[in-house]
N, C-alpha and C positions, 0 to 999 in steps of 0.2 A: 354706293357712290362715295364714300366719306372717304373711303380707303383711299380711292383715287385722290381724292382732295389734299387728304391729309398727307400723302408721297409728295403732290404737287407745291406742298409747304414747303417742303424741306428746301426748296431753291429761289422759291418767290415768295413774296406777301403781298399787295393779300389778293385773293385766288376767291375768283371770280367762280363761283359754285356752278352758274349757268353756262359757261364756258365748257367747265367738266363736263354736264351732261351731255352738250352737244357733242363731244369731241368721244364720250363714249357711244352715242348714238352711233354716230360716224362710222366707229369703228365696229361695234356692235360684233356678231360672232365671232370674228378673230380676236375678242380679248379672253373667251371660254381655253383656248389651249394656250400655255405658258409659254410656247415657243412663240407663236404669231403676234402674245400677248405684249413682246417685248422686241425694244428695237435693238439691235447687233450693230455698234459705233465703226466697228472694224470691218465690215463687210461693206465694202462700196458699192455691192450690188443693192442692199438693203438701205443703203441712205439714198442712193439714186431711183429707189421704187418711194422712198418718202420724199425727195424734191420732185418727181414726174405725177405720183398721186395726190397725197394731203397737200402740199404745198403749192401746187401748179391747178388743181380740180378743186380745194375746199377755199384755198387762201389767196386764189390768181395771183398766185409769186413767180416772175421771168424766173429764167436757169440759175442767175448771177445772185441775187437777193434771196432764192429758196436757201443754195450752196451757202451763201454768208450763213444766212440764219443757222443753217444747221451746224455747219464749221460751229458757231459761239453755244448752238447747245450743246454740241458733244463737248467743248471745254468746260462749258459749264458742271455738267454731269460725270465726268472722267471718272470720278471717285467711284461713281458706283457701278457696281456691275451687271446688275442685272434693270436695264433701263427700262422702266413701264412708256409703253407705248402712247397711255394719256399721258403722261407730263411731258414726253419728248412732245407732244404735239403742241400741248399748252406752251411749253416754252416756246417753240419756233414761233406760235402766234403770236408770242407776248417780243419776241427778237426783232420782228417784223412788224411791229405794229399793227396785226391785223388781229387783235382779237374783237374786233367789232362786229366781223366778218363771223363769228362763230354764236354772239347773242339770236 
């Protein structure tokens, strides 16, 4: 779990440990293969399965607020390229105000 935390650093502080775990529960087998493991900024299919899933089912975020959210994580995150799928989540939570939602 540290590994997750500690990626999670690199964009936030300070990173709510209890948040991680949930968010890897969450995700839970799909973080074992490296592709599922990671979210793909460029693929509109894959951010549209992250506003319709995690964002719309973990975070009750409408279309308009998931879309914002995630629009400001992929800015956020640009730089790097291989995007972990916990932090893309922790951030949108933390975009959106809703990490209360994930304690």
């Amino acid at each position: 779990m540290s590994n997750y935390a500690e990626d999670v650093a690199k964009f936030t502080s300070p990173v709510d440990p209890a948040v991680v775990d949930a968010i890897v529960k969450y995700c839970g087998i799909a973080l074992r293969n490296r592709d599922s493991s990671l979210v793909s900024a460029s693929d509109k299919a894959e951010l549209d399965r992250v506003r319709d899933g995690f964002a719309k089912k973990k975070l009750g975020l409408g279309p308009e607020a998931a879309t914002a959210g995630i629009d400001q994580v992929c800015e956020k995150m640009k730089d790097d390229r291989a995007k972990s799928r916990v932090t893309f989540y922790y951030l949108l939570a933390e975009a959106t105000n809703t990490l209360d939602k994930l304690r």
